[in-house]
Steps between C-alpha positions, in 0.01 A plus 500: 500500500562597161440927346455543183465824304277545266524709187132595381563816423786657294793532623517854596229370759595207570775650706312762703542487875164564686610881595596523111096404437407819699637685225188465257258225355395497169159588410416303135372176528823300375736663769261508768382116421931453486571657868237303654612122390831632577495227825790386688491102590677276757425171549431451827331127516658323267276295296137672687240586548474842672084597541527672781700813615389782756623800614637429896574932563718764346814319436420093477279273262441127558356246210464130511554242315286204306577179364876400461558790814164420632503659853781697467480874611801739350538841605600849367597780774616778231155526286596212299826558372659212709344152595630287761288145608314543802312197657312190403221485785299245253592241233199561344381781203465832696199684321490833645696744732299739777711789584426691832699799461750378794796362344509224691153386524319354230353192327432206224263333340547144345375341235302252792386804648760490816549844624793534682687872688803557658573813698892538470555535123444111406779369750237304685142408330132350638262355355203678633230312298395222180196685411342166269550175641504409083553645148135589394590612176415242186704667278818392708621869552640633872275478740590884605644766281467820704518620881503840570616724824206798525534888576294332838755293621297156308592235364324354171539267311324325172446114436436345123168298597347399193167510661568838575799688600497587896669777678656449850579779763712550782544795767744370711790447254357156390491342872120449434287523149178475379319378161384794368310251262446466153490853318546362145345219271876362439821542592664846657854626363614857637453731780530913410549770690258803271482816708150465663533092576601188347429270199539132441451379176502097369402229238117598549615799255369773759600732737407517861617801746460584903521818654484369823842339558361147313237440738254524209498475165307645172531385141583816273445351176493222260811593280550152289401097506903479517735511831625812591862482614685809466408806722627848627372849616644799302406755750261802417222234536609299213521134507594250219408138442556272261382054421623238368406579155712808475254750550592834707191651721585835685254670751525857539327537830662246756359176365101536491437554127751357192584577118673225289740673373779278293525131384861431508682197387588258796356386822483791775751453768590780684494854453787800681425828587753770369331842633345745321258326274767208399527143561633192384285186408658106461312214296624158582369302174587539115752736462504626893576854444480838668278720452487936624267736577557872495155645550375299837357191323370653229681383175797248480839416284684234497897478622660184475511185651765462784864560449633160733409190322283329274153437607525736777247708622379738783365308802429776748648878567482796717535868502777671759474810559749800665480868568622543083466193348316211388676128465292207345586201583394146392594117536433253208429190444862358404651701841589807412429859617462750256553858654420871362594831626296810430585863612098598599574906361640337185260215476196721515653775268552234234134309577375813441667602140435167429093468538507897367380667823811679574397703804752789512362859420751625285312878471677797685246404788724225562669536900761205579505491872888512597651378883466893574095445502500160616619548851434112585372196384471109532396202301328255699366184302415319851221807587436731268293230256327689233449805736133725490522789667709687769338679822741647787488541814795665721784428289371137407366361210153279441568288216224268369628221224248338337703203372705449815155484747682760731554850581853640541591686756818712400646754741655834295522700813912496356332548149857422364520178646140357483441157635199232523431480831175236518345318252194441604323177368166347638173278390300770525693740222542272219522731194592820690382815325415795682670656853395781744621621807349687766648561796684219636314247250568342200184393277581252253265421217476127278383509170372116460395433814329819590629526843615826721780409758584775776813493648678664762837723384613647810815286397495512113781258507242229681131600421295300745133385310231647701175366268393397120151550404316398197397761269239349240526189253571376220318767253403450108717378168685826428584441118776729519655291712404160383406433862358612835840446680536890530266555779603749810760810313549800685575631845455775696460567839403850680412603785434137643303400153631284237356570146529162331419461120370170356560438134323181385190662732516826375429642843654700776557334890510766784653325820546620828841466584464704819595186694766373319497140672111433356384682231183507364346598121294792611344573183558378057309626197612451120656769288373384179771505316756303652710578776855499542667872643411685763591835704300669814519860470330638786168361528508429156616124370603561106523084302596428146467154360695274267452164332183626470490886566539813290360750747554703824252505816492776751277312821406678800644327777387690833235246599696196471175269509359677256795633174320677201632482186513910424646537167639291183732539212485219218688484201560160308761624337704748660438368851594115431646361822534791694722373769652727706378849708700783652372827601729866507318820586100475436605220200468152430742349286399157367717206247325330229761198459340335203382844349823654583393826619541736782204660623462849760165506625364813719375425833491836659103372536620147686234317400452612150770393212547756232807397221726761398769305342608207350853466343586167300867492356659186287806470756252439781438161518288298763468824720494368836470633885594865553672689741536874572776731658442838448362554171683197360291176379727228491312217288547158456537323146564161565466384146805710366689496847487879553330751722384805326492790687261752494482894528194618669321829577265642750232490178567133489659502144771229440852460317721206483835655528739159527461200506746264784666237379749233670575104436341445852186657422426179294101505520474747778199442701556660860535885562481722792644849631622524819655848570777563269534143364293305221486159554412250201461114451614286241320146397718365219820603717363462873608857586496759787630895347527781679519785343640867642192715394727820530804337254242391235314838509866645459574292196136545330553887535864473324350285221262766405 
C-alpha cells in the first residue's frame, strides 16, 4: 500500500501533526476552506473502488472493495491511519457494510443482494440469504446498495426494483426475512439513522421514513423527478439530501418537511458529517468536486476535487468520533482513503468565527469554569446522544437523549469519577425527552410516539420495565415545527400522578400512576396555548407552552377528574416559548427561550399568577431550564454555551451576576442541583459536569 502526503495547504500547515491542529483553526473563509481539504491519502485498493466503509467500534474501520478488488474487505484498527487487507468472503461487488457495534460481528451487502455475517471479525463468513432470485433493476445498476444494523437489534436492507424499490427485514440476525414490500415507485438507495427513526431515499426522487424499526413506511416528500443518492443526518434534527442533478435539499426537523437549498455542479454522491454544523459533500460527474458546509446545510463552498488521481472522486465516507475529536474518513472511487483529523474544542471555536456566531461572552460577566469547579466529568458519545434534561435520584442520574432513543443512567455517587452505568434503550422510548422519578420508579417520556414507559429502579444499573401506556395521538400541523412529530413533552410525576403535556394537542394528560405496572389516563383537558413545561406545586399544576405558547397557566389540580384552569398570563412577545418553571419562596420563575427573558411571577395566592419581573439581557441567549440553590438561579443558554446565573431576592427581583462558561458546555441542555453539586449536560460534546457548588460560589465572590 502506497501513503502519500498531500500538500493543500501552505507549507507551514502542511506539516502540522494532529496535536499541533489543537493549537487554533483559522476563522476567514480561505484558511478555514485550506484546513479542511488538508486530507491525508493512502491507497489502500489499488486500482478501486471503495463505496463502502463503516465504523466496526472505537478503534477499527472496515471498507470493501468494487470492481478490480470486487469483494475484497480491508481493515483499519487505529481510526484509519493504517490499512491492512482483511478477507474476501465474495468475488462479487460488496455494496454496503452493517456494523453491529461488536467488533466482530457484522455484515455485507452485494451488488446481487447476498447478505452475508460472520461473528469472529471476518475469519469465517455465511451466507445467510440472496434476497432476489434476479436483478430487477432496468437500468442495470446493483441489485442492493444499502443494509443497515438497527438501534433494535434489525437487520434492513434496500433492493433497486424498478417497479418499486422494496425493503426487507430481519430480527434474528438475517436467519429469517421478510418483504417488507414495495415502499417506493422505483428503485431504493440508502438507509439513515435521523434521531427519531430512519429514512430511505431512491430514484423515485422521494423520501420515505419508519419510526417503527422498518416495519412501516411513510413518504415525507416529493423532493425532485431526479434520483436521490447522497444522504446523511447532521444531528440537531437536521438532515441533508441531495439528486442526481446536483441539487442539495436539507430538512430541519428529522426528514418530514424540505427546503431546496443549493444547485451545485456534479451528480450527488455522498455527503460526511464533520460536527457542529459542517459536512463534506462528493459529486461523481463533471468536475467531481467537494463541496462544505459550515452552517448545518444551509449554504455551501466549494474545496477542490481530490488530491490522489485524476478522475477521482468520493465514493462513500464516515464520521469517527472520540471523547475530543472528530476524524472523517472516506474511500474513493480509484482506492484510496482520504482521512481528516479535527480537535472538536478547536473545530467548533473556528466553525464558529467562521459563520460569525462566536459564542464566548467576552463582558466582565464572563466565569471560565477551571478543574477546581469541575470536580468530575465524562464524555460519552455511546449514551449521552443529544441529552434533554437531567433528574436525580440518590446519587444517580436520569438522562434522556433525544437523538440516541435512550436514557442514561450515570452514577456520581463518587462525583469525581462519574460513570454510565445503563443505557437504557427500548421500542417504547423512541425519541426520549422527559424523566421523573418517584420512589423506586423511573418514568420515561417519548416525544414521537407519545408513549409513557414505567420502570422499576430499585437497581438503577438494571431498570426492569414494569408498563408503557399510550398517552394521546397524533395531534395537529404545528407550523412552528413544520410537523406534528412533537407530540408527548414534559414529565412529572407526584404523589403517584404523572402530569404529561401534549404539544401538537395542546392539552394536558393526568394519569394515575398509583400502580406503576398499569397505569391509566385519569383525566386530559387543553391549555390553549400549547403545552410543553410543567411543575406541581402543592395542589397547584403551573404549564407554559412553546412551539406554540407565550403564556403561563396556574390549574387547580385537587380534583384530578375535574382540573380548572385558574389563572393566565399571555404575552406574544415577551412570553415567546416559555419553556422552563422553577419555584423559590412564594415565586415562580419562568424562561422565555425564543423571547429571551426571565420572568418572577408571585404565587403567594397559588392559583392566581401576578408578574413582578421580567429581565431580558443580550448575553442570555436561548434561556433554558432553571435550577435553584439557595438564592442562586443557575440558567441555561444553550445557544451561546453558557449558564447565566442569577441573583435573587425574597421580593423576587433578579440579577445576572456571571455567566459559566467551559468547552464542554457545548449546547448545554441538562441541569440539576443535587446538594452541593450542579450537574449540566452537553449536546454538541456529549457531556456529564459536575460542578462543586461551594468552589464556584468561592470564585464568583473573589471576582466581584
Amino acid at each position: 500500500m502506497k501513503r502519500i502526503s498531500v500538500l493543500l495547504l501552505l507549507q507551514a500547515l502542511c506539516v502540522l501533526s494532529f496535536a499541533q491542529q489543537r493549537a487554533a483553526l483559522p476563522g476567514n473563509r480561505d484558511s478555514i476552506v485550506s484546513v479542511f481539504k488538508s486530507w491525508t491519502v493512502q491507497e489502500v485498493a489499488p486500482g478501486g473502488r471503495i463505496d463502502a466503509i463503516r465504523q466496526l467500534d472505537k478503534e477499527a474501520v472496515l471498507c470493501a472493495g468494487r470492481g478490480v478488488n470486487r469483494g475484497k474487505l480491508f481493515i483499519s484498527e487505529d481510526k484509519g491511519i493504517s490499512w491492512r487487507f482483511l478477507a474476501q468472503p465474495v468475488t462479487i461487488d460488496i455494496t454496503c457494510i452493517a456494523e453491529t457495534g461488536n467488533r466482530n460481528e457484522f455484515y455485507i451487502l452485494t451488488a446481487l443482494s447476498d447478505v452475508w455475517g460472520t461473528r469472529d471479525g471476518g475469519v469465517t463468513w455465511k451466507h445467510l440469504k440472496t434476497l432476489l432470485p434476479a436483478n430487477r433493476n432496468r437500468q442495470r445498476y446493483a441489485a442492493s446498495y444499502a443494509i443497515m444494523y438497527t438501534r433494535q437489534g434489525s437487520l434492513l436492507v434496500t433492493d433497486t426494483d424498478s417497479d418499486g424499490g422494496h425493503v426487507y427485514r430481519s430480527t434474528d440476525k438475517g436467519q429469517h426475512w421478510q418483504d417488507m414490500g414495495a415502499i417506493s415507485h422505483n428503485a431504493l438507495y440508502r438507509l439513515e439513522q435521523t434521531g427519531n427513526g430512519i429514512v430511505v431515499n431512491g430514484w423515485h426522487g422521494a423520501v420515505y421514513k419508519t419510526i417503527d424499526d422498518g416495519v412501516t413506511w411513510n413518504k415525507m416528500q416529493q423532493l425532485t423527478d431526479t434520483a436521490l443518492f447522497a444522504t446523511e443526518y447532521l444531528g440537531m434534527s437536521v438532515l441533508l439530501q441531495a439528486s442526481q442533478a446536483g441539487t442539495v435539499y436539507r430538512s430541519p426537523n428529522l426528514g418530514y418537511e424540505w427546503d431546496s437549498v443549493a444547485h451545485l455542479q456534479g451528480a450527488a454522491d455522498d455527503f460526511i458529517s464533520i460536527g457542529y454544523g459542517a459536512a463534506y459533500y462528493g459529486t461523481y460527474t463533471d468536475g467531481r468536486q467537494v463541496y462544505l458546509t459550515t452552517d448545518y446545510g444551509k449554504n455551501w463552498v466549494l474545496l477542490d476535487t481530490l488530491p490522489t488521481v485524476a478522475g477521482d472522486w468520493l465514493d462513500h465516507g464516515i464520521r469517527m468520533e472520540t471523547v475530543d475529536s472528530v476524524i472523517t474518513l472516506a474511500g474513493t472511487n480509484k482506492g484510496f482513503i482520504i482521512r481528516k483529523a479535527f480537535h472538536k474544542q478547536n473545530l467548533a471555536s473556528a466553525l464558529e468565527r467562521y459563520n460569525g456566531a462566536a459564542s464566548v461572552i467576552t463582558d466582565k460577566r464572563a466565569v471560565a469554569l477551571s478543574d477546581k469547579e469541575i470536580i468530575g466529568s465524562l464524555v460519552d458519545i455511546r449514551a449521552l446522544i443529544e441529552p434533554e434534561d437531567i433528574v436525580t435520584s440518590q446519587g444517580y442520574a436520569y438522562i434522556p437523549c433525544r437523538d440516541g432513543n435512550n436514557v442514561a443512567v450515570i452514577d456520581y455517587r463518587n462525583p469525581r469519577k462519574p460513570e454510565t452505568v445503563c443505557i437504557l434503550r427500548d421500542k417504547d422510548i423512541l425519541d426520549a425527552f422527559s424523566v421523573a422519578v418517584e420512589g423506586k420508579y423511573l418514568y420515561v417520556l417519548s416525544m414521537t410516539n407519545a408513549v409513557v414507559s414505567v420502570y422499576s429502579i430499585a437497581n438503577p444499573r438494571q431498570p426492569v420495565k414494569l408498563s408503557a401506556l399510550k398517552v394521546g395521538g397524533e395531534g395537529s400541523y404545528l407550523p412552528h415545527y413544520r410537523s406534528n412529530y412533537t407530540r408527548l413533552r414534559k414529565l412529572v410525576v407526584k404523589e403517584g400522578y404523572a402530569y404529561v403535556t401534549h404539544s401538537s394537542e395542546s392539552k394536558l394528560y393526568i394519569l394515575d400512576v398509583r400502580k406503576p405496572a398499569a397505569p391509566v389516563v385519569a383525566s386530559s383537558f387543553h391549555t390553549g396555548d400549547g403545552a410543553f413545561a410543567a411543575l406541581v406545586h402543592n395542589e397547584v399544576l403551573y404549564l407554559a407552552g412553546y412551539g406554540p405558547g407565550s403564556s403561563v397557566i396556574a390549574v387547580d389540580i385537587k380534583d384530578k377528574q375535574h382540573p380548572v384552569i385558574t389563572s393566565r398570563v399571555f404575552d406574544a412577545v415577551a412570553l415567546k416559548g416559555t419553556c422552563a418553571l422553577a419555584i423559590r419562596g412564594q415565586y415562580l420563575y419562568v424562561t422565555a427561550y425564543n423571547a429571551e427573558t426571565v420572568w418572577s411571577f408571585d404565587i403567594s395566592k397559588p392559583l392566581l399568577l401576578k408578574p413582578v419581573t421580567r429581565i431580558k439581557d443580550a448575553a442570555m441567549r436561548g434561556p433554558g431550564r432553571i435550577a435553584f440553590y439557595g438564592n442562586k438561579a443557575f440558567v441555561l443558554n444553550s445557544v451561546n454555551h453558557s449558564v447565566a446565573v442569577i441573583d435573587t431576592d425574597d421580593k423576587g427581583a433578579m440579577t445576572i451576576t456571571s455567566f459559566l462558561q467551559h468547552p464542554l458546555l457545548k449546547r448545554v441542555y441538562g441541569i440539576a442541583v443535587d446538594k452541593d453539586l450542579l450537574l449540566l449536560a452537553g449536546r454538541e460534546v456529549s457531556s456529564f459536569v459536575v460542578v462543586s457548588i461551594p468552589e464556584l460560589l468561592q470564585k464568583l465572590a473573589s471576582a466581584e
